[in-house]
matplotlib code that plots the C-alpha trace (Angstrom):
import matplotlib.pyplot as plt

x = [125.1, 122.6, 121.1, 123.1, 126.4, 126.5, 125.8, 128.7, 131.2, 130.0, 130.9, 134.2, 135.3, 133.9, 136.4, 139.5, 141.6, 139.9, 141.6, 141.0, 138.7, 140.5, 138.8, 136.4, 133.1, 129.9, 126.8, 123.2, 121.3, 117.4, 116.0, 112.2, 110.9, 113.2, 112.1, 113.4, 116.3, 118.2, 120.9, 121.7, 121.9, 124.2, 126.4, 126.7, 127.7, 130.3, 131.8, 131.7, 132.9, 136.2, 136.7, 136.3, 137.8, 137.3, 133.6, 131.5, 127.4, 124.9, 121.7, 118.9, 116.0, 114.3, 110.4, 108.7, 107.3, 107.7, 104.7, 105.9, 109.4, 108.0, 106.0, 108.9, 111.3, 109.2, 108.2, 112.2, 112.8, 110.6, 113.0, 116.5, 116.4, 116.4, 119.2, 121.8, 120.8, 117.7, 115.8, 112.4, 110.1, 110.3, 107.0, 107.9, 110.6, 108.6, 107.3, 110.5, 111.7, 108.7, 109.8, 112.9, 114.6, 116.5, 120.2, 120.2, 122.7, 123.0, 126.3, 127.7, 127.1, 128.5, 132.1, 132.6, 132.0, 129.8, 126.9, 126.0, 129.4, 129.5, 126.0, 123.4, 121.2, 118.6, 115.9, 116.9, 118.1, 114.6, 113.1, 114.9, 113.9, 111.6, 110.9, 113.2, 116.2, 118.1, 116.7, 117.8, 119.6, 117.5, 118.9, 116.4, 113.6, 110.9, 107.9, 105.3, 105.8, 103.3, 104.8, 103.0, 103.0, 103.9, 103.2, 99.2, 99.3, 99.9, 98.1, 94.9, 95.8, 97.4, 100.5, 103.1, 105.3, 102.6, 102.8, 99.1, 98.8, 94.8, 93.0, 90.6, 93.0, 94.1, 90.5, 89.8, 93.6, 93.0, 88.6, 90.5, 93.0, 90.9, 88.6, 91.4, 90.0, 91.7, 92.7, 93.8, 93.7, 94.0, 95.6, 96.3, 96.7, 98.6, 96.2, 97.4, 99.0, 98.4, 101.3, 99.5, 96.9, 98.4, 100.2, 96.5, 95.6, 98.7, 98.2, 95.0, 96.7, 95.3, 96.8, 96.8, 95.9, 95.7, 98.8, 98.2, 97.7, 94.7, 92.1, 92.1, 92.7, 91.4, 88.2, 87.2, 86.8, 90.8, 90.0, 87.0, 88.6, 91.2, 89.1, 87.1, 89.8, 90.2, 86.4, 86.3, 89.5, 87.8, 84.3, 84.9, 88.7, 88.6, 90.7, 91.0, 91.0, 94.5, 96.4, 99.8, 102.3, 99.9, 99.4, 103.1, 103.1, 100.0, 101.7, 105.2, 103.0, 102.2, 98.2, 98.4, 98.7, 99.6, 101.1, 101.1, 103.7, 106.9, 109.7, 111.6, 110.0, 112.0, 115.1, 113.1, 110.6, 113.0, 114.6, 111.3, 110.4, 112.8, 111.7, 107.7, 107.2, 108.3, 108.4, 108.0, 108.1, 105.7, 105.5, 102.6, 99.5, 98.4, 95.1, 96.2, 98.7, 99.4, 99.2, 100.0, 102.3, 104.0, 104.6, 108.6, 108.6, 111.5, 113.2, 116.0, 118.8, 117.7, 120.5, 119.1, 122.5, 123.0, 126.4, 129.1, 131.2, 128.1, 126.8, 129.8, 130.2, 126.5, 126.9, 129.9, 127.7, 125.0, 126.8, 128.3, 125.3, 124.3, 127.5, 128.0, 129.2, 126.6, 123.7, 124.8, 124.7, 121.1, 120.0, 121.3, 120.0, 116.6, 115.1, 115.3, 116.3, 119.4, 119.7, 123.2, 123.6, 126.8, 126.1, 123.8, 126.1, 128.7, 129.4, 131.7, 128.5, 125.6, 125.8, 126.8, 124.2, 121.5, 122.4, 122.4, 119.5, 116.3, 113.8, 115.4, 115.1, 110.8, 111.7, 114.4, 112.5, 109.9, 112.2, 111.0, 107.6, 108.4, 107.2, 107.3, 105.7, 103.3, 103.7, 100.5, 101.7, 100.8, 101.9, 98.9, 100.9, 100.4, 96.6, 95.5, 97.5, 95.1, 92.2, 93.2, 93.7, 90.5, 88.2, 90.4, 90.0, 86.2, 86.2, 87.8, 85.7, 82.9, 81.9, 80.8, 80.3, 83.1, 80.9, 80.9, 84.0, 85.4, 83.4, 84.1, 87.8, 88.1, 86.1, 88.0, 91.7, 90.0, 89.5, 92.9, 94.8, 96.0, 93.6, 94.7]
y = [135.9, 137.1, 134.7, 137.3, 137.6, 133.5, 133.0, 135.5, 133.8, 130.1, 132.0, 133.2, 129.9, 128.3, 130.5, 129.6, 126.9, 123.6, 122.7, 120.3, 121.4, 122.3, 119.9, 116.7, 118.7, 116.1, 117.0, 115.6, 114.7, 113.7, 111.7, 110.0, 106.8, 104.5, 101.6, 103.1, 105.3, 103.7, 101.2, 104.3, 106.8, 104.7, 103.7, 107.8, 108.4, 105.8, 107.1, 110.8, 110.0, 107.6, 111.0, 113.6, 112.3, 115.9, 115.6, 112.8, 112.7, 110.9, 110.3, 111.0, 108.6, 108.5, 109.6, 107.1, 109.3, 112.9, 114.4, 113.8, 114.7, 118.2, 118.5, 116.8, 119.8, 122.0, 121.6, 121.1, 124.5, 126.3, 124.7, 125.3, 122.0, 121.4, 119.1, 120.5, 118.7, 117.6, 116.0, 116.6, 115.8, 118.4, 119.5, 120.6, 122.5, 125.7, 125.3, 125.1, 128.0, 130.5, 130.0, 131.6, 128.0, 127.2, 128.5, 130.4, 127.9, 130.2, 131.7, 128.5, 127.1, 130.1, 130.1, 126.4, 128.4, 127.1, 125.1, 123.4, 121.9, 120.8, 118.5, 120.5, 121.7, 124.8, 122.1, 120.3, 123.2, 124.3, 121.8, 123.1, 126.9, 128.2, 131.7, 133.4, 131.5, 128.3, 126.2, 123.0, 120.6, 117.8, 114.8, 112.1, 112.4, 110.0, 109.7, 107.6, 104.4, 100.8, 97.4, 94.5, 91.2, 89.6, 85.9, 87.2, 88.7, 85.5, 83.6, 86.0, 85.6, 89.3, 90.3, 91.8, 93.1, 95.6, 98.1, 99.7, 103.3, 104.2, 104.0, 102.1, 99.6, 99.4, 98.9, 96.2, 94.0, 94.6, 93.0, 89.9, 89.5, 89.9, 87.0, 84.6, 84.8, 83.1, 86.2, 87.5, 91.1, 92.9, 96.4, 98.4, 102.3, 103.6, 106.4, 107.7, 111.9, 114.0, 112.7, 110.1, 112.5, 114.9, 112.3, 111.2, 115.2, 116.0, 113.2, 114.9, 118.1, 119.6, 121.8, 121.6, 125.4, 127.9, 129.6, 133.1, 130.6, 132.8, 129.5, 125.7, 124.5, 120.8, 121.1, 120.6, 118.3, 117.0, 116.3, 115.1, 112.2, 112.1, 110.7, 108.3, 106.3, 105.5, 104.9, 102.7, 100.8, 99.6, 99.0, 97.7, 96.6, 94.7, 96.9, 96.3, 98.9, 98.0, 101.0, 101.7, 99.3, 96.4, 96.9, 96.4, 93.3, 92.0, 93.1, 91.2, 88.2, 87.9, 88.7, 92.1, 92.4, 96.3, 98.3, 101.8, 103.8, 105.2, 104.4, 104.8, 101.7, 99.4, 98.4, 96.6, 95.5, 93.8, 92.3, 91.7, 89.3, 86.8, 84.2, 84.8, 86.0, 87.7, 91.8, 94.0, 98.0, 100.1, 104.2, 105.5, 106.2, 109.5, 110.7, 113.3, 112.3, 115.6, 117.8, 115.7, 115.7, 114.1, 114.8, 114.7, 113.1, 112.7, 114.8, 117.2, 118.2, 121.2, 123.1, 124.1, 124.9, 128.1, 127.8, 128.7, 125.2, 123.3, 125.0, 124.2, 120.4, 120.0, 121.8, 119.7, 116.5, 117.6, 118.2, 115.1, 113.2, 114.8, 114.5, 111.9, 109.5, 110.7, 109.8, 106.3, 105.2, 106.6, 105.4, 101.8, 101.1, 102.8, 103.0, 107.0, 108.9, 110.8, 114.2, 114.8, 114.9, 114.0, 110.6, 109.1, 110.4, 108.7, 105.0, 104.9, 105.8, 104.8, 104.9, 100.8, 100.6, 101.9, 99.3, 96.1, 97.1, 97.8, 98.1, 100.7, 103.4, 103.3, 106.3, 107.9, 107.4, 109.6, 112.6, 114.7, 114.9, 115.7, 118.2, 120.3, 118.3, 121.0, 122.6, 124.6, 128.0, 128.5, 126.9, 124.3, 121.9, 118.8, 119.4, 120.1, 117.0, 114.8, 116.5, 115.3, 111.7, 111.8, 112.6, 110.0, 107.5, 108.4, 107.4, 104.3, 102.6, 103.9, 105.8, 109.1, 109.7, 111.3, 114.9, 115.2, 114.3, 116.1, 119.6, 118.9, 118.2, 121.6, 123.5, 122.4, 122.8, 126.3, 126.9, 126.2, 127.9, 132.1, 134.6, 137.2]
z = [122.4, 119.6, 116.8, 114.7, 116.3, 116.9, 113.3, 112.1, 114.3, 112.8, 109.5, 110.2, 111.6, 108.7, 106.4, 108.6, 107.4, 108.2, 111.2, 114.0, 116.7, 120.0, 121.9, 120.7, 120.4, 121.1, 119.0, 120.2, 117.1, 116.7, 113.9, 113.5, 111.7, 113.0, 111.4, 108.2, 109.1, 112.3, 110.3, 108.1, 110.4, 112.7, 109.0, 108.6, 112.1, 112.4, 109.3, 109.8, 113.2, 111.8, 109.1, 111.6, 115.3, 116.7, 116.6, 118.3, 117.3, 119.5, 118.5, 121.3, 121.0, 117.2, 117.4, 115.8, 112.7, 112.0, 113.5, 116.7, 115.8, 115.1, 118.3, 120.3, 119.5, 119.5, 122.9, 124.1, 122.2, 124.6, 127.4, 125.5, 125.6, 121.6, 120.1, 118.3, 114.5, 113.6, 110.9, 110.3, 107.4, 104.4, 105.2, 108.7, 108.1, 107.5, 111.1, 112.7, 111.2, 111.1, 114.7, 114.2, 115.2, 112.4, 111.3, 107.9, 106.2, 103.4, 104.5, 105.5, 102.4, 100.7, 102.5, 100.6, 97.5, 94.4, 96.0, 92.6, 92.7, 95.9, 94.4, 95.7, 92.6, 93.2, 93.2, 96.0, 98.1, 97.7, 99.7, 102.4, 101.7, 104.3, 106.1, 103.6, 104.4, 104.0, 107.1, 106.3, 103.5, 102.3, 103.3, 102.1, 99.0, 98.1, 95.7, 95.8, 93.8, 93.7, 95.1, 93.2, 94.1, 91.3, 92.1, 93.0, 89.7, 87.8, 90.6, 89.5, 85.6, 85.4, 83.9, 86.7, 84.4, 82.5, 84.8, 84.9, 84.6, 85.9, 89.0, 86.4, 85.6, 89.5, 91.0, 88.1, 89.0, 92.3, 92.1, 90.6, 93.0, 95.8, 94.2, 94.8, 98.6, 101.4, 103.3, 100.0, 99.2, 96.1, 97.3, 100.3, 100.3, 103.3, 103.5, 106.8, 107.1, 104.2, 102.1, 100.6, 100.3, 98.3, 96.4, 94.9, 95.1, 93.4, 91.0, 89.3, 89.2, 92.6, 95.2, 98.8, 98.6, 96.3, 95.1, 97.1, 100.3, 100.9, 100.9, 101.3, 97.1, 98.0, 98.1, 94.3, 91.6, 92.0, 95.7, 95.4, 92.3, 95.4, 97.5, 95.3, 94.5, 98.1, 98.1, 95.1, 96.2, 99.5, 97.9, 94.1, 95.0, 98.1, 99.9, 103.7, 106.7, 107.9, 110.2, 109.4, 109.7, 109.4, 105.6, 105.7, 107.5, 105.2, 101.9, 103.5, 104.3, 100.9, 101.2, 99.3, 95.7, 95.5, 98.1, 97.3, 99.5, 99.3, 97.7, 101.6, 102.4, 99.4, 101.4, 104.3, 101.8, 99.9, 103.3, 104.9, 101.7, 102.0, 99.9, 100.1, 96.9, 93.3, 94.3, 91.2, 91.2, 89.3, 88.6, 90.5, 88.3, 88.1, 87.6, 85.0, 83.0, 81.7, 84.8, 87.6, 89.6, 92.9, 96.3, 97.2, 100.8, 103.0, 105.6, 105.9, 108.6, 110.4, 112.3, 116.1, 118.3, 119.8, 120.6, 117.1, 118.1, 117.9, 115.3, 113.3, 113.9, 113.5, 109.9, 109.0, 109.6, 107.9, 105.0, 105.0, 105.5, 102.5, 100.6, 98.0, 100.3, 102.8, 100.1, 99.0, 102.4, 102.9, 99.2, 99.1, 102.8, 102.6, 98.5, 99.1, 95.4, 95.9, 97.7, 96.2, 92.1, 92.2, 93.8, 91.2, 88.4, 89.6, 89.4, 93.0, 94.2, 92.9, 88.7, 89.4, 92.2, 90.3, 87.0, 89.3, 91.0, 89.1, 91.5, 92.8, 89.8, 89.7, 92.2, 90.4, 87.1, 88.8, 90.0, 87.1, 88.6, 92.0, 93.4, 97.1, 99.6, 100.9, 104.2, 105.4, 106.9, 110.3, 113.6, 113.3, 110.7, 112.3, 113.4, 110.1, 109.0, 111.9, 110.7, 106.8, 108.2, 110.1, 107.1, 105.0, 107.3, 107.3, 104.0, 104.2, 106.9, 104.7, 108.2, 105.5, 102.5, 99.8, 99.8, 103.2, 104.2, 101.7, 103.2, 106.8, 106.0, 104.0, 106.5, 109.4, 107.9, 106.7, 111.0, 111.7, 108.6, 110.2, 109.2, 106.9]

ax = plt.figure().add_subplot(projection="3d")
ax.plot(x, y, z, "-o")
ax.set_aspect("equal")
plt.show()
């Protein structure tokens, strides 16, 4: 069956009266970071599942952060081996379908008629825009967003609850907590993947490229402020050379004063705390207060079946997950903002939610400034994001200067961007 003729016949069921499938239908479903989606995922499944008996989902095993969830279907593609749903980071999803992968949902989400009523604003439906079509619903957003320790705050004679808005004020709180010694640290940047990156890029109003996509747009003044923050934080702030997860286990053991990451990360911070200390929430600081911006992280649901039966269950849970009921789940067990506007306005949902629990709404404070998280075109995505990571981390171990990092960084992306 063609791409075409599978896709019209998804379509016509879809307009049918919604009746029961024939048969139970099973759906294979794929999913990375583990460690923050697994408990919600397994919430949205069992509930689609008790709503909708004629469709069972099982979840093949998570990929343990979206880089390899990328490369992981794309090599099971070339097999026909791909699952039937799968989510992959936002900045992936042009990948996927420049490979003619993804279902156009467009039509789909047509036949249920006014998309905006359904809660899915042109913003968000945006995120999932890619090779001229509707490739996939977003199904969690994030923005950058500081953790502070507040009892090394106090401990250091700082005041947690004045949030502090420059990489000025940052670098001198985090010099005083750092002087507390004893293991103590005043911050920790997860530098790692270009997220973070362009979250300190997009901060001082730069681009990832320029707006033609024609050339790499890091490699001025914006990226080279980007990358002297992380330089300034190690040498003037204290800040050690950790590797992923073990900032998070540092910050949770109560050695960190600041933990910049995403706001995905608040749910296990807050359960990963237990009694060790005070945690406050802060708005991330921008370099540029007028023209920067941030990076919206999180992933969305990409539709990969082939067969129209499959193609239609793995719709219908994808839009659920990303229905109001769908996004309360994912916000209240994660610290994602909501995907659906109809979820945060109402109180069923997460109006009540969002009024007992202020940590929570540093993120959603911060929706106004989100932005795309950028995908470089091409089919070398997640090279160019090792090559950003290796000339960050270059940085950070003080291994090379900011200048040269900075040129070797923007000439090797340059390599493997397409040629015009």
């Amino acid at each position: 069956m063609s791409r075409r003729t599978a896709l019209l016949a998804t379509a016509a069921t879809l307009a049918a009266p919604r009746l029961a499938l024939a048969s139970p239908v099973e759906i294979e479903v794929h999913y990375a970071m583990p460690l923050v989606y697994k408990d919600v995922k397994e919430q949205i499944a069992a509930e689609f599942m008790r709503r909708n008996a004629d469709v069972k989902v099982s979840y093949r095993t998570p990929s343990p952060n979206y880089e390899d969830g990328t490369q992981l279907v794309l090599r099971q593609a070339v097999a026909g081996q791909q699952p039937d749903l799968t989510f992959q980071g936002l900045n992936r999803v042009r990948g996927i379908a420049e490979r003619n992968l993804a279902l156009d949902l467009s039509p789909l989400l047509a036949q249920e008629g006014d998309a905006g009523a359904l809660g899915y604003s042109p913003e968000l439906l945006s995120l999932g825009r890619a090779a001229g079509i509707q490739a996939g619903l977003a199904f969690a957003t994030s923005n950058p967003i500081v953790y502070v320790n507040a009892d090394l705050f106090r401990r250091a004679g700082l005041d947690p609850d004045r949030p502090l808005t420059t990489w000025d004020e940052v670098i001198e709180a985090s010099k005083r907590i750092t002087a507390l010694g004893n293991g103590i640290h005043g911050s920790y940047y997860r530098w790692q993947g270009d997220w973070m990156y362009s979250s300190l890029l997009f901060g001082f109003g730069g681009r990832m490229m320029n707006e033609a996509e024609t050339e790499v747009g890091f490699a001025g003044p914006e990226g080279r402020a980007t990358l002297g923050v992380l330089d300034r934080l190690v040498r003037e702030g204290g800040m050690p050379t950790l590797a992923g997860e073990a900032g998070a286990q540092a910050f949770a053991a109560g050695r960190i004063g600041m933990y910049f990451w995403s706001t995905a990360f608040l749910r296990s911070a807050i359960n990963s705390l237990g009694q060790n200390f005070a945690l406050t929430t802060w708005a991330f600081p921008r370099g540029d207060r007028e023209k920067g911006r941030l990076p919206t992280g999180g992933a969305a649901g990409v539709v990969l079946a082939r067969d129209p039966a499959r193609q239609r269950a793995a719709y219908r849970f994808l839009r659920f997950a990303t229905s109001p009921e769908g996004t309360a789940i994912m916000v209240k067990g994660t610290g994602y903002v909501p995907v659906n506007a109809l979820a945060g306005a109402d109180s069923s949902h997460l109006g009540d939610f969002y009024r007992a629990n202020p940590l929570f709404r540093t993120g959603v404070n911060q929706m106004p400034l989100m932005v795309p998280w950028f995908a470089f075109p091409g089919p070398n995505g997640v090279r160019i994001t090792r090559v950003i990571t290796d000339n960050i981390t270059r940085v950070v171990e003080q291994k090379a200067p900011i200048d040269t990092a900075l040129a070797d960084m923007a000439a090797e992306v340059a390599r493997l961007l397409p040629r015009a």
